[in-house]
Each structure stands twice: as structure tokens, then as C-alpha cells.
Backbone bond lengths (Angstrom), bond angles and torsions (degrees), N, CA, C in turn:
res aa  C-N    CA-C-N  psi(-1)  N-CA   C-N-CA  omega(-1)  CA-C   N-CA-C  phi
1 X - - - 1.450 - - 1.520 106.57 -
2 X 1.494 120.25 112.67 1.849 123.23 149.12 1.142 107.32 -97.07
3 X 2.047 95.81 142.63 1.399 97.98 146.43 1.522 101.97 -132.93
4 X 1.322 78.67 158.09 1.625 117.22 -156.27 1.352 110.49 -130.19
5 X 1.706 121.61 139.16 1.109 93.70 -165.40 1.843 99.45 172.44
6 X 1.176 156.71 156.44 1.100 141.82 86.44 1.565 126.43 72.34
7 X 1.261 136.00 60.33 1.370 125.66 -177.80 1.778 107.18 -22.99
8 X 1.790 121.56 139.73 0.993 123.37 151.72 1.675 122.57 78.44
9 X 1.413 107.45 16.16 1.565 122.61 -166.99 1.380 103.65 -113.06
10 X 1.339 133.03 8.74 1.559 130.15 -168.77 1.419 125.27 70.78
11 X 1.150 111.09 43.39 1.616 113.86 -174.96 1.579 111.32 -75.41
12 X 1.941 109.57 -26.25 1.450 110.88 -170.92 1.922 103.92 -90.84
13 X 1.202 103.90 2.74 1.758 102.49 175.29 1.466 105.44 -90.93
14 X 1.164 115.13 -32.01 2.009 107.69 177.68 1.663 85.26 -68.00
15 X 1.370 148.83 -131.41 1.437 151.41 -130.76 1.436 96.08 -28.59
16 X 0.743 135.01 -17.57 2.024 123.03 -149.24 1.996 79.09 -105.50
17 X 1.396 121.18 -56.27 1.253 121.20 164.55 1.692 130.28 -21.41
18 X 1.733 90.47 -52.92 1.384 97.51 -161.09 1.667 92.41 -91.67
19 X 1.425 135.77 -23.94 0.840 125.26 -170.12 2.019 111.92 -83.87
20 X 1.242 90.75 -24.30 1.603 89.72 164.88 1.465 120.42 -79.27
21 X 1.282 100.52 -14.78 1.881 93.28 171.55 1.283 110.78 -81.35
22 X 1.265 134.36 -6.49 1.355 138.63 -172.30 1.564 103.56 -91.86
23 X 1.438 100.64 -36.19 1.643 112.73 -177.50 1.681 120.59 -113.35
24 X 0.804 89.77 68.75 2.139 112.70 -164.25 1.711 89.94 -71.81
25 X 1.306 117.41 -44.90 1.589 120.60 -164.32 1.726 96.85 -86.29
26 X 0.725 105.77 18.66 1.745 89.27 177.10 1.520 101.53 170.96
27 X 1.092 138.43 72.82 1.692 148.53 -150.59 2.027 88.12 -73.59
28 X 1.350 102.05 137.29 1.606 128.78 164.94 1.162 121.05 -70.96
29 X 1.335 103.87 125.99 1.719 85.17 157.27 1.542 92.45 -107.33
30 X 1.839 90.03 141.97 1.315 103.00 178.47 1.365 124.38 -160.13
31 X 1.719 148.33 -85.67 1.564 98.10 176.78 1.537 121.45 -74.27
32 X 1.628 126.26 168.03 1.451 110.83 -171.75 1.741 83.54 -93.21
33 X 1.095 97.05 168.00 1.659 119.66 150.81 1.628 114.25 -151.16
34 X 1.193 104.53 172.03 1.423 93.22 170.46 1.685 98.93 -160.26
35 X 1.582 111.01 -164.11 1.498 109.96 -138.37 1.452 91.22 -92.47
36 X 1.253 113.79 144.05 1.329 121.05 148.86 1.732 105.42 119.68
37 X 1.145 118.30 -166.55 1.407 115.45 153.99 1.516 119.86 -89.04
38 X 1.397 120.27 47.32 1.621 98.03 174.84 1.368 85.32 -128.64
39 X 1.568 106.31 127.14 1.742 124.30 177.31 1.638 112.56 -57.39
40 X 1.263 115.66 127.63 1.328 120.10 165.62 1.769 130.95 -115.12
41 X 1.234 100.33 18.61 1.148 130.11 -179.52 1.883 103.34 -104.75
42 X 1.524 105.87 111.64 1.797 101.07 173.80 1.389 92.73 -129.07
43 X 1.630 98.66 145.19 1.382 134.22 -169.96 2.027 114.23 47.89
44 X 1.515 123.74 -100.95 1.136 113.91 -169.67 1.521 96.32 -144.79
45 X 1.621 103.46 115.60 1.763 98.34 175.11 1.578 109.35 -91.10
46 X 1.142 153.12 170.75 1.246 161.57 133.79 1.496 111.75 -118.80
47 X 1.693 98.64 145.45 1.256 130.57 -165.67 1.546 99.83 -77.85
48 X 1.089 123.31 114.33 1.368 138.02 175.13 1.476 115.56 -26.86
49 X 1.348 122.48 -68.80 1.501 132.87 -169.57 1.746 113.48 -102.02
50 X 1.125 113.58 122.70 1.654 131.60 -169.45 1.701 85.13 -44.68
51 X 1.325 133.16 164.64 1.460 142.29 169.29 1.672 99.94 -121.87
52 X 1.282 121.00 138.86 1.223 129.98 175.75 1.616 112.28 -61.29
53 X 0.809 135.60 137.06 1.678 155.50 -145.41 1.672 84.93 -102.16
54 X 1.849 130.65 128.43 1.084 122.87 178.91 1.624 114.12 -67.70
55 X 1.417 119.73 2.30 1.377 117.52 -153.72 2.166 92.83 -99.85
56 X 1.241 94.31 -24.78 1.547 121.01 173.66 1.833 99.12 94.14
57 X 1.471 132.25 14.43 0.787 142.34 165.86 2.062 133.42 -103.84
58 X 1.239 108.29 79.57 1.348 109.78 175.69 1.720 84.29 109.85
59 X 1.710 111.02 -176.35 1.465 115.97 -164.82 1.627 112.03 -132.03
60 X 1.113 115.61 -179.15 1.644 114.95 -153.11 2.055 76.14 -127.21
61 X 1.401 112.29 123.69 1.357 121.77 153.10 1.710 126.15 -98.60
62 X 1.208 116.69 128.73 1.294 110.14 -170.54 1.284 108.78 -116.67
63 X 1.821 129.34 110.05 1.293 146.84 175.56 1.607 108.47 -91.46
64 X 1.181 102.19 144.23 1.774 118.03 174.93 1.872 109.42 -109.39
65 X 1.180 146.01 115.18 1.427 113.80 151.44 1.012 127.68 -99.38
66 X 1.035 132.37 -174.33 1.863 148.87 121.22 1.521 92.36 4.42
67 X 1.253 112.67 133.19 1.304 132.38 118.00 1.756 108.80 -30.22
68 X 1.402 112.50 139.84 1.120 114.41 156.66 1.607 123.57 -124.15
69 X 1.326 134.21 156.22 1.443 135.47 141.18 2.151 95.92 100.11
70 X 0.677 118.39 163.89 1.399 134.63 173.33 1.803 111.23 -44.89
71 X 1.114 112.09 107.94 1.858 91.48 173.43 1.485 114.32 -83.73
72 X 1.499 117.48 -1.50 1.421 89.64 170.93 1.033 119.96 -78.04
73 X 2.006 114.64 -25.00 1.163 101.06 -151.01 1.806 110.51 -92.38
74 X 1.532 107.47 1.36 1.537 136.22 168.65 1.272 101.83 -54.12
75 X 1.305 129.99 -32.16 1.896 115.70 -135.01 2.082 75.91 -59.59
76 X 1.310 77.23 158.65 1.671 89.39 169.28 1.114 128.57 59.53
77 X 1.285 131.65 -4.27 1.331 133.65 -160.66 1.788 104.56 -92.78
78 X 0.940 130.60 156.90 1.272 123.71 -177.58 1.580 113.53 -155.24
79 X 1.124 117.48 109.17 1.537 113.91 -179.25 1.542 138.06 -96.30
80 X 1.008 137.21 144.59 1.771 125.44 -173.26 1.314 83.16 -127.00
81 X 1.243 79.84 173.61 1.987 109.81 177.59 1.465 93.87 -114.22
82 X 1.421 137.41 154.63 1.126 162.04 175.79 1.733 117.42 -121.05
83 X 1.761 96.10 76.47 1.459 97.56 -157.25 2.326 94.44 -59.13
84 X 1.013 125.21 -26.26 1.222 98.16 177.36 1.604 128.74 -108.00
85 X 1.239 108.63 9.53 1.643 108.18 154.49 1.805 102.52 -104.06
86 X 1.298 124.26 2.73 1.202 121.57 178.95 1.528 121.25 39.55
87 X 1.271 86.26 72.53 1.781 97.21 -177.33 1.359 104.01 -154.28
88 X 1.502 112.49 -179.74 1.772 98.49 -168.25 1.864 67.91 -140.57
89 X 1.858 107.26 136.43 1.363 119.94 172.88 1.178 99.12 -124.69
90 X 2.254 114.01 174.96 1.279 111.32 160.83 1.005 63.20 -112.12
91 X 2.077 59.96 163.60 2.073 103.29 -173.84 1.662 79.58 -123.45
């Protein structure tokens, strides 16, 4: 799993999320983020230990990146995917 995304939008709280639900008996610390919009994430982190795959077959990898693209010129911008014209727009 990457997320990708947007300087300053919370991309490092989804993995750090999913990786504490895996670890309920003893909570991780694991990707950093911190407050505000200024990215603290440089280049590509990965989550140390493979995560068990829900199917119980093969394993779940968890990547962090970069912030991407300008945050000023983001403020507000918000994007979806269009699973049937298969395209990603702002809304």
C-alpha cells in the first residue's frame, strides 16, 4: 500500500493507523508526521515488518512518500478518482 498525495494533507496518519491496528498489544511508533502543512516525510519511508495479507495468503507492504506539488497552490483543491471514466479530476 502507497500513499501519495499532496504536501501537508495527512498521508503519514493512514499507514501509522493501519499499522497500529495490526499491533493493538503493543502500539508502534511508526511513520512521523507532524502538525500543520509542512511535510516531514523525505523521499520514500517503508514500514519495517511485511503485514499479513487479509486473505492469509502473501503480505501487505506499507510505503510513505513525499509530499508532492506546491502547497500553496493545493490549498483547497480536492481530487477523486472516477472509477468509470477512469480518471482522477478536481472537484
Amino acid at each position: 500500500i502507497v500513499y501519495v498525495g499532496d504536501m501537508g494533507v495527512g498521508k503519514s496518519k493512514l499507514p501509522t493507523v493501519i499499522v497500529n491496528t495490526f499491533y493493538t498489544q503493543r502500539p508502534q511508533r511508526s511513520f512521523r508526521s507532524g502538525p500543520g502543512i509542512y511535510g516531514v516525510t523525505h523521499g520514500i519511508w517503508m514500514w519495517s515488518d511485511s503485514l499479513p495479507h487479509p486473505s492469509g495468503e502473501g503480505s501487505v507492504l506499507l510505503l510513505d512518500c513525499e509530499g508532492m506539488d506546491d502547497i500553496d497552490k493545493n490549498i483547497g483543491a480536492n481530487y477523486v478518482i472516477d472509477k468509470d471514466q477512469k480518471q482522477m479530476m478536481n472537484k
